[in-house]
Backbone bond lengths (Angstrom), bond angles and torsions (degrees), N, CA, C in turn:
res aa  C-N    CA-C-N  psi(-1)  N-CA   C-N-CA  omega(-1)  CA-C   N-CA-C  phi
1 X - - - 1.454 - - 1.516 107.05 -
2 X 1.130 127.67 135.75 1.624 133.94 -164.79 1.502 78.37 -131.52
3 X 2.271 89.67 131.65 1.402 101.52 177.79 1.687 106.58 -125.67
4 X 1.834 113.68 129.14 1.303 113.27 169.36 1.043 122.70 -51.47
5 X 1.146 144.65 -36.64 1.801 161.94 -141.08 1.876 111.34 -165.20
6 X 1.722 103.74 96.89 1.830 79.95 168.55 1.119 116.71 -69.58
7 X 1.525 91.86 179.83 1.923 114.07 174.55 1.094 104.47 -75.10
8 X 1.685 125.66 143.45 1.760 130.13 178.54 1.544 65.82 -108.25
9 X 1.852 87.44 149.22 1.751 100.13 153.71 1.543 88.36 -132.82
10 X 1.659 72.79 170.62 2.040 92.73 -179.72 1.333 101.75 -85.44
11 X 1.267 107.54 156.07 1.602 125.25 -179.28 1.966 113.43 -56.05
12 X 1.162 104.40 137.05 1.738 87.15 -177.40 1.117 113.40 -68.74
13 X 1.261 144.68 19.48 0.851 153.82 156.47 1.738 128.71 -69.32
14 X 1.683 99.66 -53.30 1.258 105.35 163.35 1.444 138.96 -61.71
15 X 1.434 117.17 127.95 1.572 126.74 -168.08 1.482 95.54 -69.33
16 X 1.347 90.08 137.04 1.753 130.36 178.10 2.138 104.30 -58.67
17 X 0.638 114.16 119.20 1.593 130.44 154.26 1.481 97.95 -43.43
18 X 1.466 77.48 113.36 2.209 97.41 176.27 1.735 90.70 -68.41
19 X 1.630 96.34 127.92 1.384 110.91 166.92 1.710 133.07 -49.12
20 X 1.079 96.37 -26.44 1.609 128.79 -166.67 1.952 104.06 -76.70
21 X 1.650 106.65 -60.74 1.044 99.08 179.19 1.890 123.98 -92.78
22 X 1.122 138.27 -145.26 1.051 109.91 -175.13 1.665 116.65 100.10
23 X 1.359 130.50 153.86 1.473 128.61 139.60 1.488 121.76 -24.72
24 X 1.060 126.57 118.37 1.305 135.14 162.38 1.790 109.22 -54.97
25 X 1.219 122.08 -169.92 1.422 129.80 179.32 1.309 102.12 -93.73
26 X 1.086 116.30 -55.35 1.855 105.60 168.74 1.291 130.32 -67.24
27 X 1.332 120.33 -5.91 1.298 134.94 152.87 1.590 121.02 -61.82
28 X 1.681 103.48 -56.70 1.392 106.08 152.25 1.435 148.38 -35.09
29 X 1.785 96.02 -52.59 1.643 114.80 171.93 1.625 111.93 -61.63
30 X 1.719 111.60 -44.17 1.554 110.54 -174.93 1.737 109.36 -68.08
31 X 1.324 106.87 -11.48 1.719 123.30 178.69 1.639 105.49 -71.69
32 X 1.306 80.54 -56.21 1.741 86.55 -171.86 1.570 124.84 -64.14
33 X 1.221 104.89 -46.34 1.373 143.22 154.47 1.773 106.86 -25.06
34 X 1.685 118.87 -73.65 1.277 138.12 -176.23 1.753 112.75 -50.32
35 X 1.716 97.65 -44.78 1.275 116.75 -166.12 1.421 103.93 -79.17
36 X 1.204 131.02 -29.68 1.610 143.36 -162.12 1.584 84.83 -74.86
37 X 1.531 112.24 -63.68 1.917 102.56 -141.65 1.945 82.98 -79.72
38 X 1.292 136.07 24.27 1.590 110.22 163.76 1.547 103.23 -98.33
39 X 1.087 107.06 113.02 1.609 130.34 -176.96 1.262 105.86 -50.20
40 X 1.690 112.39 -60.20 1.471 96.78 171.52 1.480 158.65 -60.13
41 X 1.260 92.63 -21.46 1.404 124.86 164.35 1.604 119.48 -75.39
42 X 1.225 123.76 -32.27 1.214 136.25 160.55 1.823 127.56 -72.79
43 X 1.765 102.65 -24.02 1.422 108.47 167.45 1.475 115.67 -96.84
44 X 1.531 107.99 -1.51 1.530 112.84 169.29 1.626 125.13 -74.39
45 X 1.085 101.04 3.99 1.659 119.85 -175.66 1.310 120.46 -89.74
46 X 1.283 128.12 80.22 1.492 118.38 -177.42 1.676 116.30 -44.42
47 X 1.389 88.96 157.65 1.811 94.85 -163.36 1.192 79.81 -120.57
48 X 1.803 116.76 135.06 1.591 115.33 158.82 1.919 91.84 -124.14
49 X 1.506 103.88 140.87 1.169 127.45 -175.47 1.769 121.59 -67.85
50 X 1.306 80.35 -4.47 2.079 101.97 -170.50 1.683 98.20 -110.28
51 X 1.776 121.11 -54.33 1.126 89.92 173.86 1.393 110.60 -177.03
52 X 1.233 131.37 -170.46 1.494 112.99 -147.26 1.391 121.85 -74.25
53 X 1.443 108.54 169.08 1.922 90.70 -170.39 1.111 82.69 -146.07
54 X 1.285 119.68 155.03 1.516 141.39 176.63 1.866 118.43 -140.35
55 X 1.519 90.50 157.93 1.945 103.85 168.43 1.613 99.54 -138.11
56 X 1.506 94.29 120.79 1.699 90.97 158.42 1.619 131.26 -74.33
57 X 1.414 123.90 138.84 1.465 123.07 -160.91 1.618 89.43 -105.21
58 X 1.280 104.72 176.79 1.130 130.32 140.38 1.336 145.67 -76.19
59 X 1.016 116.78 76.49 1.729 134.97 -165.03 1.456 113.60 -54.88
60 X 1.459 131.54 153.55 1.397 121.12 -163.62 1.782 98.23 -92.64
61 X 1.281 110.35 169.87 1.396 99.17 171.97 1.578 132.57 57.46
62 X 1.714 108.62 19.89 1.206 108.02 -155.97 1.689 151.36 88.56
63 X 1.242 70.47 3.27 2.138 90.93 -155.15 1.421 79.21 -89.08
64 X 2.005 106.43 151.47 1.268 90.92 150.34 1.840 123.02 -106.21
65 X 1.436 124.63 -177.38 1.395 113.77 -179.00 1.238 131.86 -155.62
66 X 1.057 149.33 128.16 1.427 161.16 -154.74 1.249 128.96 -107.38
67 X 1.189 137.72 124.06 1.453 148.31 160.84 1.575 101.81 -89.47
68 X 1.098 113.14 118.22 1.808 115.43 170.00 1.407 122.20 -135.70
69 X 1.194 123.36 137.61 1.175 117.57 -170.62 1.442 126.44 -108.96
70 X 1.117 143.57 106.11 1.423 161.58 -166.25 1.944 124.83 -72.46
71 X 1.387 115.33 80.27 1.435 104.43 164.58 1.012 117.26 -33.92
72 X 1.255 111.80 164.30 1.958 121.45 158.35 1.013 112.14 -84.63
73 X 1.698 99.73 116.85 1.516 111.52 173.78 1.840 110.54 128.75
74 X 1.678 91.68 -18.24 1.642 90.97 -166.25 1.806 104.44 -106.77
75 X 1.455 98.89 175.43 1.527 92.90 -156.38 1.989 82.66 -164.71
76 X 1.156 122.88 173.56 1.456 148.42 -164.93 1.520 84.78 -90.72
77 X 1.300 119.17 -96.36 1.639 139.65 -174.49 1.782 95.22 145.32
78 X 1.178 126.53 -167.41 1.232 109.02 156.78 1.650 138.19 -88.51
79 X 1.635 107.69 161.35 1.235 95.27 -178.33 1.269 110.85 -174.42
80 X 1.334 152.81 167.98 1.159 144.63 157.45 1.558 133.96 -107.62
81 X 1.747 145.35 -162.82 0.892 121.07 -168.70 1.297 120.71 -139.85
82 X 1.801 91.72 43.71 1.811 112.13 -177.99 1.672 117.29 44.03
83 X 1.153 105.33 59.56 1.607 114.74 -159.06 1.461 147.37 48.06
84 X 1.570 98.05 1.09 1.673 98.87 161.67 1.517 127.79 -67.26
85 X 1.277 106.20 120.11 1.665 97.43 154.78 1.732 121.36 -54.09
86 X 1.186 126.60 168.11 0.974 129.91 -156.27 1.764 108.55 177.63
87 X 1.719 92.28 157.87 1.691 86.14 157.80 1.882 94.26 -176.21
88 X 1.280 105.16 150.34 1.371 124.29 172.29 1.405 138.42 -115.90
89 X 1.177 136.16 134.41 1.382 128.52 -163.15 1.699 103.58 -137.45
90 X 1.151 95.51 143.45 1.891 110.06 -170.55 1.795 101.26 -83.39
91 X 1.243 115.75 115.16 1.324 131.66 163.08 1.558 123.78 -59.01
92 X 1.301 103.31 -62.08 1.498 114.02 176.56 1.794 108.18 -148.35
93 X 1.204 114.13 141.33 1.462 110.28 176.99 1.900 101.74 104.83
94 X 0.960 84.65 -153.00 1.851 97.81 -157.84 1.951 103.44 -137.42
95 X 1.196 110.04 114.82 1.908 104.55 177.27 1.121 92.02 -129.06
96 X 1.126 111.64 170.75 1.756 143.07 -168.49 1.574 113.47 -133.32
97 X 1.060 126.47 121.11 1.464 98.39 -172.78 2.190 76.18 -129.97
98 X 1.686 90.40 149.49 1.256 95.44 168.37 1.464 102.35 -129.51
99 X 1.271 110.63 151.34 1.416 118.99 177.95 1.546 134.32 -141.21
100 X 1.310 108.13 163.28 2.013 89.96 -174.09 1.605 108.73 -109.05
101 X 1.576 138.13 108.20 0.901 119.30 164.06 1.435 120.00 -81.05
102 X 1.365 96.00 118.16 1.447 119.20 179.50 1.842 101.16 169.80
103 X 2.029 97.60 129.81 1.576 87.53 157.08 1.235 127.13 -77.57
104 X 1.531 113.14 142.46 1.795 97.58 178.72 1.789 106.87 -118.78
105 X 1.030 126.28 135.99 1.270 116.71 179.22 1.016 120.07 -31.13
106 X 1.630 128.22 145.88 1.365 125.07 155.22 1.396 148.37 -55.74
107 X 1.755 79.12 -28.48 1.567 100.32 -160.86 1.579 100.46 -119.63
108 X 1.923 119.45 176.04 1.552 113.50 143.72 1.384 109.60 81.00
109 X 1.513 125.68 -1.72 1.230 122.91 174.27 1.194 111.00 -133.21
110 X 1.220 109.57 174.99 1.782 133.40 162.51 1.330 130.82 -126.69
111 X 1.330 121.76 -33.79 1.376 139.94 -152.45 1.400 103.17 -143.38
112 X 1.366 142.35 113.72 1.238 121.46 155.99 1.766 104.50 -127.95
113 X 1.437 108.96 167.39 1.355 117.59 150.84 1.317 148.27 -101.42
114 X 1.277 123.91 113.43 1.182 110.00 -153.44 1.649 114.39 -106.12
115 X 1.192 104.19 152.76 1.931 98.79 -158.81 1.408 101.81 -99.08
116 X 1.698 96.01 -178.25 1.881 88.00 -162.46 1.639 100.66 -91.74
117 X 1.614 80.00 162.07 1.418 93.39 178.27 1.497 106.85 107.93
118 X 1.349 117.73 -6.86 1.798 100.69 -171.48 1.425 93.27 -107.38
119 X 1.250 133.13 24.28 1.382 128.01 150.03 1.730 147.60 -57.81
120 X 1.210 138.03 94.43 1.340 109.59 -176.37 1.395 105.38 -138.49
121 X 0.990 81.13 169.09 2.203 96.47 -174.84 1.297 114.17 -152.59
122 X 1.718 96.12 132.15 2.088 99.24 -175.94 1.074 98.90 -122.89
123 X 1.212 120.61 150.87 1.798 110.28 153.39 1.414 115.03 -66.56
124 X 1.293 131.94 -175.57 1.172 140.96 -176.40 1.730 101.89 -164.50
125 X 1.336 108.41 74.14 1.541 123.98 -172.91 1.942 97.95 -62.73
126 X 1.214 130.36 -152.03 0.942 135.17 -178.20 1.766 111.51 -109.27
127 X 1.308 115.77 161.09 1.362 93.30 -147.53 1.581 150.41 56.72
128 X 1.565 99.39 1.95 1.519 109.14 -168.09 1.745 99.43 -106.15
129 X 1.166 123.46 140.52 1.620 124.14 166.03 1.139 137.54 -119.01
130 X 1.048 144.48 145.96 1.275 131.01 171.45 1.726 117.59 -124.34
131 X 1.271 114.55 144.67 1.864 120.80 -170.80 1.656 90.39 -118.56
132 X 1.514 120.57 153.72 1.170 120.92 151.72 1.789 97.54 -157.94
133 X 1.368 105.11 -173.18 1.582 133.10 154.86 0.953 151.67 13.26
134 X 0.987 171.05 -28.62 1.429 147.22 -92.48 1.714 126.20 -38.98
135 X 1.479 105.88 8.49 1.303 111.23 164.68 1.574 119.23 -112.82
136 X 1.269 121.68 14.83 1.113 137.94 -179.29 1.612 105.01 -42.97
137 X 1.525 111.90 144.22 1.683 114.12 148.13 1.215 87.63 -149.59
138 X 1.877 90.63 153.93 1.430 108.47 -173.25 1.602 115.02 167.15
139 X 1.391 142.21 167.86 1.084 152.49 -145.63 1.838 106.10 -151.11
140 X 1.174 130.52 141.69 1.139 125.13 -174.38 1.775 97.85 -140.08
141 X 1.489 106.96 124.63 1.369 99.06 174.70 0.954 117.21 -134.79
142 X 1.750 136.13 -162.37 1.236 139.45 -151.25 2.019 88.41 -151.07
143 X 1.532 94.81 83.59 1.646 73.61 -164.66 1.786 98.92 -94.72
144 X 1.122 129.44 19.53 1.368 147.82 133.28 1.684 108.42 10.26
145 X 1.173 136.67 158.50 1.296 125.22 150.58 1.482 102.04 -129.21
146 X 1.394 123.99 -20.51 1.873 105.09 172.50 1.727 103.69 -127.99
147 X 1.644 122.15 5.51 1.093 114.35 -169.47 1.976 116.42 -98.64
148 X 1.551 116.14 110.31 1.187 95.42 154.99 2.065 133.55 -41.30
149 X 0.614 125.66 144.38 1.624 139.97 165.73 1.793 115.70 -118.90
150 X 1.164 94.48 156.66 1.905 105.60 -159.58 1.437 86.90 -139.90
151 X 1.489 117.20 135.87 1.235 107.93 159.15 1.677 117.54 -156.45
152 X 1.259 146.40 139.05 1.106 139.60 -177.79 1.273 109.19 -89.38
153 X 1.679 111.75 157.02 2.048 124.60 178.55 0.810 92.48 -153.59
154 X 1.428 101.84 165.05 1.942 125.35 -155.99 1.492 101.81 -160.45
155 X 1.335 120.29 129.19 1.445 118.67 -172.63 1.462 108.92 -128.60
156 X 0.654 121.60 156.44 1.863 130.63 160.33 1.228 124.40 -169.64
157 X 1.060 126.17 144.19 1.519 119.88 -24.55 1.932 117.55 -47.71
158 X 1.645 90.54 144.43 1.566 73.19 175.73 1.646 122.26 -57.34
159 X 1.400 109.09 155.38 1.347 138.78 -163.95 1.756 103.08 -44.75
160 X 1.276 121.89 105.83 1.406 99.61 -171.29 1.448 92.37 -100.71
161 X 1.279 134.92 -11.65 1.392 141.64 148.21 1.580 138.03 -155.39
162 X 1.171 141.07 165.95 1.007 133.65 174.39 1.887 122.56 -106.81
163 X 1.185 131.56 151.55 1.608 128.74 -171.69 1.384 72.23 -113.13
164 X 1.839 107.79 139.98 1.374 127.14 164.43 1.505 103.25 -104.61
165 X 1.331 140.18 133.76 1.224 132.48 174.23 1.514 102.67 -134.77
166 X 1.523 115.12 166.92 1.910 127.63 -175.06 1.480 85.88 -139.03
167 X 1.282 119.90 155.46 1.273 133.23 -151.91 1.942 82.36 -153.94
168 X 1.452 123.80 140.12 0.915 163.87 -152.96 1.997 110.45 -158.03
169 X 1.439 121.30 68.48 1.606 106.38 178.33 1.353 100.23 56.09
170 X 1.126 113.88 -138.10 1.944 126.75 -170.42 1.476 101.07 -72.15
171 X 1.037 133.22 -4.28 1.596 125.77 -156.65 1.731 104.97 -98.27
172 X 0.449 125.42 162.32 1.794 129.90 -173.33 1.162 113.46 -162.61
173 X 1.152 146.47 114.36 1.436 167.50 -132.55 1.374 124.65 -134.62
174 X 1.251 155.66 100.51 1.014 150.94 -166.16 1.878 114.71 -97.10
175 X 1.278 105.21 80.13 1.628 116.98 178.88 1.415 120.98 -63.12
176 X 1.245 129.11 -35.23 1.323 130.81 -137.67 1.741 115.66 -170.45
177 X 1.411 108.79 116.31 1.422 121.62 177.05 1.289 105.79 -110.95
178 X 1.730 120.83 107.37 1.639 121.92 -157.96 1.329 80.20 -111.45
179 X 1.678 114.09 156.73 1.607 128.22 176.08 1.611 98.96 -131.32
180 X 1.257 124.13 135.05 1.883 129.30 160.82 1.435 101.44 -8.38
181 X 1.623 113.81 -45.47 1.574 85.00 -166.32 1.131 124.57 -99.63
182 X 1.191 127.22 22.46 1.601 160.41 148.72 1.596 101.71 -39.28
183 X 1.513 82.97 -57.15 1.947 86.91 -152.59 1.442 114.64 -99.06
184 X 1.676 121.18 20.77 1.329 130.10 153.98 1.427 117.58 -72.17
């Protein structure tokens, strides 16, 4: 993944943003939402053809937020957003987001199985958004075959980490505990 702009993180020192106050999730979505349809801001995003590129924004309320841009073909994998609520909306292009309804613990595992039915999948055309959770899991892709996609995200509290997971059928896997300073 090739990045236009790294991630700043706060010092470990600095206290975490109470979950509670903050932007709500629909606060987020009308964020994401606002930021998507300004054209210019959305064509300011270099596009690389190999793989995703991003700029961090300025999120309202503290949040932080992202414009990223998506080849055809590429996608996150799964993962969640270490308890931020959040929400994202497609600028230009076509995303897919799939997701698991079901909470799954945070903690204490590695391996779980997950039963049927907690599957779902939307498109996320352009102009389209989506808000959820802070218990969210899920994968967002570009299942496109020649179209770049643009899309803005909004978090709060900012991301104090991310769960990387691989999915196998029902099986779900927990690979990877990413921190801000990973992703500079």
């Amino acid at each position: 993944m090739s990045s236009t702009s790294p991630a700043s993180s706060a010092p470990a020192s600095a206290p975490r943003p109470n979950p509670e106050s903050g932007p709500t999730a629909a606060e987020l979505l009308d964020f994401v939402r606002r930021t998507a349809a300004d054209q210019e801001l959305v064509a300011s995003l270099p596009l690389d053809p190999e793989g995703r590129t991003w700029l961090r924004l300025d999120g309202p309320g503290g949040s932080e937020a992202w414009i990223i841009g998506w080849p055809p073909g590429t996608g996150t994998g799964w993962h969640d957003h270490g308890g931020s609520r959040g929400a994202f909306a497609t600028a230009s292009g076509a995303l897919t987001e799939q997701s698991l309804a079901v909470r799954l613990p945070t903690e204490g595992w590695r391996t779980l199985e997950l039963t049927d039915g907690v599957d779902r999948e939307r498109p996320v055309p352009t102009g389209e958004g989506r808000a959820f959770g802070p218990h969210h899991v899920h994968q967002v892709l570009n299942l496109t075959g020649e179209e770049h996609a643009v899309s803005v995200h909004a978090y709060y509290p900012p991301l104090p980490l991310m769960r990387r997971y691989s999915r196998t059928g029902p099986v779900l896997r927990l690979e990877a505990i990413e921190r801000p300073e990973e992703w500079a």
